[in-house]
C-alpha positions in Angstrom: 12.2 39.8 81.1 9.0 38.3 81.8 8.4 37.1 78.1 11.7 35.9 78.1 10.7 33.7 81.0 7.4 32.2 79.7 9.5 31.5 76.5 12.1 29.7 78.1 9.4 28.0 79.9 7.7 27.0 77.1 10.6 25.4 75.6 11.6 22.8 78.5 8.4 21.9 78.5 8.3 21.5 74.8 11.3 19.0 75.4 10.2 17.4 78.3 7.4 16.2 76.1 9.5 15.3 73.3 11.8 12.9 75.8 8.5 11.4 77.7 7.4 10.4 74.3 10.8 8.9 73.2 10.9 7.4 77.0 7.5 5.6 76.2 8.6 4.3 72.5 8.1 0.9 72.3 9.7 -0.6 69.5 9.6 -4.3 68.1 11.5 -7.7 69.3 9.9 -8.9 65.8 8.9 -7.6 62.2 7.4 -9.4 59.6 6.3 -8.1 56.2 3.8 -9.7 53.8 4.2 -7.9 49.8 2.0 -8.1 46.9 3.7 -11.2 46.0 2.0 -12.9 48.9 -1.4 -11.1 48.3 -1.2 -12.6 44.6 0.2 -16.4 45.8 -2.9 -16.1 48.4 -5.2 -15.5 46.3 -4.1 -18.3 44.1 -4.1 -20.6 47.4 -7.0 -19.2 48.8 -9.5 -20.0 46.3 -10.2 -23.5 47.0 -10.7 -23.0 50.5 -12.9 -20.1 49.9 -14.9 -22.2 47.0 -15.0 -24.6 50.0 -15.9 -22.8 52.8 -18.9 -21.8 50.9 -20.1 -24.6 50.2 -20.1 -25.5 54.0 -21.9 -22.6 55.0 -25.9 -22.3 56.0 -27.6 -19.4 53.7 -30.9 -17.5 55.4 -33.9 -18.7 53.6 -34.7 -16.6 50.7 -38.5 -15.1 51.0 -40.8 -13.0 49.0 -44.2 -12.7 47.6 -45.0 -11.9 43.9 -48.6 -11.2 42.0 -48.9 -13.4 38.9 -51.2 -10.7 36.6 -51.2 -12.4 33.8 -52.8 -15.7 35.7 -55.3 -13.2 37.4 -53.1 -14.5 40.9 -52.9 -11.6 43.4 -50.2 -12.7 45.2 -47.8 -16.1 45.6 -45.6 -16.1 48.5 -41.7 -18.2 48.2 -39.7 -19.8 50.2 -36.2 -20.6 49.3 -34.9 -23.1 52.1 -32.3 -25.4 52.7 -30.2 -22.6 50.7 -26.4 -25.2 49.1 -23.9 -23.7 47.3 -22.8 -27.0 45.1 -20.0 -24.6 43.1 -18.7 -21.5 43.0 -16.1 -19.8 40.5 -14.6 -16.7 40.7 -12.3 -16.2 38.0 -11.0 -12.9 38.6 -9.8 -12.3 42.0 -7.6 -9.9 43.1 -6.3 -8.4 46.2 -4.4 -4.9 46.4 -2.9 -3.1 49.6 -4.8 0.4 50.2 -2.3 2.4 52.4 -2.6 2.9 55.7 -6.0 1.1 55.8 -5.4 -2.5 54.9 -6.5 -4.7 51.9 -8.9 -4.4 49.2 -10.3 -7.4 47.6 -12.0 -7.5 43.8 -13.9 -10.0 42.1 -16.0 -10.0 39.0 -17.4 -12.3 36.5 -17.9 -15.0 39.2 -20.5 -17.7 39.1 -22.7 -20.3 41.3 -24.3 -23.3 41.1 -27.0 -23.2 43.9 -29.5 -26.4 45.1 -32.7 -25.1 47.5 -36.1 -26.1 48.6 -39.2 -24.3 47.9 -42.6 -23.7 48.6 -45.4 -21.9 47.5 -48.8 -20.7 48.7 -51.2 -18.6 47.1 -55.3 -18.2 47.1 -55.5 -20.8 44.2 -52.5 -23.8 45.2 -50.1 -24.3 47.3 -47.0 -26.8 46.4 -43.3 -28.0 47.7 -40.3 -29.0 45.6 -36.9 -28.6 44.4 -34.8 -26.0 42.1 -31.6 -25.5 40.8 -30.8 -21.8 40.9 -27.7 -20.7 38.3 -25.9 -17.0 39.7 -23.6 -15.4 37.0 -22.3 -11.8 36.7 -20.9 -12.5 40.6 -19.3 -9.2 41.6 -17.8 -8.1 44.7 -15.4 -5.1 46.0 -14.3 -4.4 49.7 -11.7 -3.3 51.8 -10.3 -5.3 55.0 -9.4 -2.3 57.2 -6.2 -3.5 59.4 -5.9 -2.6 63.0 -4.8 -3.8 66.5 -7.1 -4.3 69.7 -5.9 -3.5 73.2 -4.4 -7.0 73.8 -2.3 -7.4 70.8 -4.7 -9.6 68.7 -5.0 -8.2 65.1 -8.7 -6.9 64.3 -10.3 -7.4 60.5 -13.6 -4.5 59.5 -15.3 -4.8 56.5 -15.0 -1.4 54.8 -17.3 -0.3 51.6 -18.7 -3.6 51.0 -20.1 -3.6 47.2 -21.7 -7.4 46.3 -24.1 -8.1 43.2 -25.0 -10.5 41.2 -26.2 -9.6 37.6 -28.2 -12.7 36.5 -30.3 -15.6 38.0 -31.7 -18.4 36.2 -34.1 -20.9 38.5 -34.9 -24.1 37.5 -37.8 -26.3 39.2 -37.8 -30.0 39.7 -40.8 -32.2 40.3 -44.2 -33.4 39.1 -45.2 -29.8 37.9 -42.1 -28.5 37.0 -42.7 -27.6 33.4 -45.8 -25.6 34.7 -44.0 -23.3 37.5 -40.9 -23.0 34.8 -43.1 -21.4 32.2 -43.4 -18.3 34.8 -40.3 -19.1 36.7 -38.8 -15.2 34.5 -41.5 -13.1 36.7 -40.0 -14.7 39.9 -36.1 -14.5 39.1 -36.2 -10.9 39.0 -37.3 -10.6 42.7 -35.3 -13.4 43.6 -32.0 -11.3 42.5 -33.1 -8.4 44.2 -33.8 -9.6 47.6 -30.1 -12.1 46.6 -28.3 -8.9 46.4 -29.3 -7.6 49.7 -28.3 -10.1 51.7 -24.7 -10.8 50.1 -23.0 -7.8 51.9 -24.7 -8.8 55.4 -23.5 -12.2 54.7 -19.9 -11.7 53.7 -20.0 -8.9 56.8 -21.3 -11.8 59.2 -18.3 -14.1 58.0 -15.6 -11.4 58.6 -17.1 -10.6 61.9 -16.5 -14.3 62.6 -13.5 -14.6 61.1 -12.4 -11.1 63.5 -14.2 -13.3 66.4 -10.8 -15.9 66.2 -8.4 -13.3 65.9 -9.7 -12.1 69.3 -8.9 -15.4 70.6 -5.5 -16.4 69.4 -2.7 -17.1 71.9 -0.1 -14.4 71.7 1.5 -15.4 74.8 2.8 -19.6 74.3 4.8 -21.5 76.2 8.4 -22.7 74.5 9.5 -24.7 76.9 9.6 -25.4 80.8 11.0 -21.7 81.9 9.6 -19.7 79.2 6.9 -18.3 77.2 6.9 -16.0 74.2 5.3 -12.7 73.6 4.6 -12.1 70.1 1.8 -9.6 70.8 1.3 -6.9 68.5 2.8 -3.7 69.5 1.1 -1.0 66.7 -1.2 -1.3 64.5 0.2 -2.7 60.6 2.0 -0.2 58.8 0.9 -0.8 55.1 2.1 1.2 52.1 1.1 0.4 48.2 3.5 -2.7 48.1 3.6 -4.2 51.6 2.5 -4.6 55.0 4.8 -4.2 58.5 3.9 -6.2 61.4 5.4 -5.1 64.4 5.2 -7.9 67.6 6.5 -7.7 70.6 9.2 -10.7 70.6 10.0 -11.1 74.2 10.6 -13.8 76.3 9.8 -14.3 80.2 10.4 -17.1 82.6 7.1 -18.6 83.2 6.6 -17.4 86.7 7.9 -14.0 86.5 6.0 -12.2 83.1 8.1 -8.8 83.9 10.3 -7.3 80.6 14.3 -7.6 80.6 16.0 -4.9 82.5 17.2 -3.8 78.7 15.1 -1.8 76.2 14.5 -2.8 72.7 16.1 -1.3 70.2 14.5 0.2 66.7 15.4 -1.8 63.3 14.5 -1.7 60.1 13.7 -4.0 57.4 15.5 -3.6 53.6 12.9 -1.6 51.7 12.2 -4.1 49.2 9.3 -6.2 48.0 10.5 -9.0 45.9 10.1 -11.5 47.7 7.0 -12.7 49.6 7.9 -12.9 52.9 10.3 -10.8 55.3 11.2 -11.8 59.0 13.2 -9.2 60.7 14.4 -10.6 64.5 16.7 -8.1 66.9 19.0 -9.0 69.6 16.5 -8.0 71.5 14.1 -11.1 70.8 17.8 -13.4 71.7 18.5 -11.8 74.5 15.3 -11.6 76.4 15.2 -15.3 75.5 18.8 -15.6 77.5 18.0 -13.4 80.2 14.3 -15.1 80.9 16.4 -18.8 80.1 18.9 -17.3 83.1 16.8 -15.8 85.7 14.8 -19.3 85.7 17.4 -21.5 86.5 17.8 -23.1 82.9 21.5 -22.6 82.6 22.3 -24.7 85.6 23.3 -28.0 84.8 24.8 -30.9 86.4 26.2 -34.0 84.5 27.6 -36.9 85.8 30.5 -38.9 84.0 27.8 -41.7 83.4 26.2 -38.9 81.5 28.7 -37.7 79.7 29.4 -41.0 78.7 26.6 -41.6 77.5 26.1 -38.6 75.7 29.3 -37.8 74.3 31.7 -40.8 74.6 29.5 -43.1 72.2 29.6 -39.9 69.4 33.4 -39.2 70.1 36.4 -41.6 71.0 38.6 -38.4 71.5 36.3 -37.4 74.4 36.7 -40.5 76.1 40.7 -40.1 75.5 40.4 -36.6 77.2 37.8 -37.5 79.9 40.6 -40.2 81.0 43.8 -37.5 80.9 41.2 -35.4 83.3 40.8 -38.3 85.7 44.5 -39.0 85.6 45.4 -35.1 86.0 43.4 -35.6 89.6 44.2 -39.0 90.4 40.3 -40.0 90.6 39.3 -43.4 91.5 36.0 -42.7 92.0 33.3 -41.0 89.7 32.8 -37.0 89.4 30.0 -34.5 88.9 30.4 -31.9 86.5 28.3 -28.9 87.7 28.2 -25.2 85.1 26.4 -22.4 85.9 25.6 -19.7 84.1 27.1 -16.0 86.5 25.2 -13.6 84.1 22.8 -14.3 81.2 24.9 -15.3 78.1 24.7 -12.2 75.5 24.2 -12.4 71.2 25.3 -9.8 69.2 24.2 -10.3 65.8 26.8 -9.7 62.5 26.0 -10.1 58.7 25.9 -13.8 57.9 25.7 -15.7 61.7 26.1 -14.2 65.2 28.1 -14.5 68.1 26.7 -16.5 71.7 29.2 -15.4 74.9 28.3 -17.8 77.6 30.1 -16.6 81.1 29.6 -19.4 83.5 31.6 -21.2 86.5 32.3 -24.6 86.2 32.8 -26.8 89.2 34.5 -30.9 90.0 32.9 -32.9 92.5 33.8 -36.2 94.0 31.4 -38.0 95.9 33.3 -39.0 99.3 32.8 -42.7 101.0 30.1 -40.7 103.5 28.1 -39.5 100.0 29.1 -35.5 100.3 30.3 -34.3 97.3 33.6 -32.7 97.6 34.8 -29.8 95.4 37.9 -30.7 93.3 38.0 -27.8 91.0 36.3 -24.1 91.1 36.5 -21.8 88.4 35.1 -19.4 86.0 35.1 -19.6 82.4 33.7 -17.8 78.9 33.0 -19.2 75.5 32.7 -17.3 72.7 30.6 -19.2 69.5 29.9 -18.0 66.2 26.6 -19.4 64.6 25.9 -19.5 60.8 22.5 -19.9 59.6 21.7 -21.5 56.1 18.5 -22.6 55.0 18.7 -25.3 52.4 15.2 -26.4 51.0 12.8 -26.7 53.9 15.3 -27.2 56.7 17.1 -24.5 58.6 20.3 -25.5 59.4 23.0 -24.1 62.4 26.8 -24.1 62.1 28.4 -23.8 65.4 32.3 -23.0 65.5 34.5 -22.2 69.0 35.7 -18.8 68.6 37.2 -18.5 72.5 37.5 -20.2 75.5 39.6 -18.6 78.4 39.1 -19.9 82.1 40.3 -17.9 84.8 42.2 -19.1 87.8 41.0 -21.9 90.2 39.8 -22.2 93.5 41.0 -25.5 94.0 42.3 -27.2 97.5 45.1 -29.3 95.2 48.2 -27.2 94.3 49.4 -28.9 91.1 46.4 -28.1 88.9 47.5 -26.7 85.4 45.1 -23.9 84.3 46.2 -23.7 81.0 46.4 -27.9 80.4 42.7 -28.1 81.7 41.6 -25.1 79.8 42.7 -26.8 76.2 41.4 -30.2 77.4 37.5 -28.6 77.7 38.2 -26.3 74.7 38.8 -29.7 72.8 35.7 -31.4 74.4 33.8 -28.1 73.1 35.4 -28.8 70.0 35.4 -32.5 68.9 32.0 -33.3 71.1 29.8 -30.9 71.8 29.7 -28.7 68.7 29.7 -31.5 66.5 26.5 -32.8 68.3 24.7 -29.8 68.2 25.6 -29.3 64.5 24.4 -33.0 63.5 20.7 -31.0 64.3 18.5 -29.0 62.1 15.4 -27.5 62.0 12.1 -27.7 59.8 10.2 -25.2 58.4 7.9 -24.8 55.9 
């Protein structure tokens, strides 16, 4: 009975694990996916800013000291400074994704074309001048191991670094250059050797920079007024053979209040293919914290006055201005009113193959302003639109299609009597319809 007991034990606790574990799941607003199709384009794009970045960097000094036997010298000590990469080549360039580790990078048959100053010292003369120094056989192998810091920043470590250069050919300028380039071969050799020590250290020291501005990117922006944007990283990549899986947070807050939605995220997954570049996966999640962070700030409360409106619609729309004018006349209005909409709860998106739907619940009130300036309420009730939105990216814009699926208001609270629910419920379903759809679908956004 006893066993029994410990066994049964054993087993809620088993699943009390298993449910804190699935309690404390976090799973993505966002998920973005680079393939090898974007490995190969960057290497193709990448080359000219690498060629140039070199070019800008400072090299250490290059120093040694060599015996000259066969001019009885016992020792001549170099200095290679003022170290300028003029050109660099590297032909063969490839980058490969090593799973669950991050990227490995190859190059061979590379060359340079390197300007310096020297000087050297020994018992018998000492002397200052120029060189030209030639690098071919260039070869380099490394992995860029992929992970995630505790603040959502993505971190870059050089793994396995493997640099060398096969061949270097020096050339001296000045008064006595044909002298020092008669023994220049004794020097080159030493020259490549201490070369290929410092190339891993160097390439390190870039990556650490390079890892240094990760640390410091923004992953919490402002969009607008009452929000920012989380787009933190939640895990570290996931990277197979053919692709790597960001996973970011995508979740909005109101700017004063950074808490999470009282809604979890749900899991999603991308298509499991790779022939394209670039995937962007968004969830309703990322809309709907946008809505609900939009709502508790106070963005969905609006107040327009028929100047306003005027403005706004009646110069896009001559039906508006028709319908505007049957509202005045339903309540006999002689002086100019307020339209005031407010959002009750935070309008939801569900998303559908092709577009998505936006349900907006909000109250919509009429307000006169009397002779003694307080606004009196004409008309008080509550009302839901349903719109369907299409996305379709042509070129480099990304354009939205808006359509009215439903508009139902719901009876008024209204001190006038003769008020026809249904009459005033098509007149705003026709505003929605001929003004402010057709505004909001005159815009489109750039991308590139």
């Amino acid at each position: 009975m006893r066993i029994k007991m410990i066994q049964v034990l054993w087993g809620c606790f088993l699943l009390w694990n298993v449910y804190i574990s699935s309690a404390h799941t976090i799973y993505p607003g966002i998920k973005a996916r680079a393939t090898q199709r974007a490995l190969d384009y960057g290497v193709q794009a990448g080359m000219e800013v690498i060629e140039q970045m070199a070019k800008e960097r400072n090299i250490p000094d290059l120093k040694g000291s060599e015996s000259l036997e066969f001019l009885k010298i016992d020792y001549v000590n170099y200095n290679f400074s003022n170290i300028k990469i003029n050109a660099l080549s590297l032909p063969n360039t490839s980058l490969a994704f090593v799973p669950g580790v991050g990227v490995k990078a190859l190059s061979n048959h590379g060359t340079a074309n390197i300007s310096t100053d020297w000087d050297v010292r020994s018992p018998l003369f000492q002397d200052t001048g120029g060189a030209h120094l030639f690098l071919s056989g260039v070869y380099f192998s490394g992995i860029l191991a992929l992970a995630q810091n505790d603040f959502g920043h993505p971190t870059l470590t050089l793994q396995d670094c493997h640099a060398q250069v096969s061949h270097a050919h020096v050339s001296f300028t000045g008064e006595l250059s044909v002298l020092y380039n008669s023994f220049v071969e004794p020097i080159e050799k030493p020259i490549l050797k201490n070369l290929n020590e410092m190339l891993c250290p160097i390439i390190k020291g870039e990556v650490e920079a390079l890892n240094a501005n990760l640390s410091m990117l923004e992953v919490l922006t402002k969009i607008d007024n009452y929000t920012v944007l989380d787009y933190s990283l939640i895990s570290s990549p996931e990277i197979t053979e053919n692709y790597i899986d960001l996973n970011l947070k995508g979740v909005f807050y109101p700017v004063d209040n950074p808490t999470d939605p009282p809604f979890p995220p749900v899991p999603f997954e991308l298509p499991a293919r790779s022939d394209s570049m670039l995937y962007i996966g968004i969830s309703e999640y990322f809309f709907n914290s946008a809505s609900f962070a939009h709502f508790t700030a106070g963005a969905f409360n609006v107040s327009l006055s028929t100047k306003e409106i005027s403005s706004h619609l009646l110069r896009n729309s001559q039906g508006v201005g028709n319908m505007l004018s049957r509202i005045a006349d339903i309540y006999i209005l002689s002086q100019p009113f307020t339209f005031r909409i407010m959002a009750i709860e935070p309008p939801v998106v569900n998303l559908l193959p092709g577009n998505f739907t936006l349900d907006i619940p909000a109250s919509i009130m009429i307000l006169t302003e009397s002779e003694n300036s307080t606004a009196e309420t004409i008309v008080s009730m509550d009302f839901v639109a349903s719109t369907s939105v299409g996305l379709v990216i042509l070129g480099q814009r990304l354009v939205c299609s808006l359509s009215l699926n439903r508009f139902r208001l719901s009876l008024p609270e209204s001190k006038r009597s003769n008020i026809e629910v249904l009459r005033f419920e098509n007149i705003l379903s026709s505003i929605l319809h001929f003004g402010v759809l057709p505004l909001a679908n005159a815009f489109s956004f750039g991308f590139h």
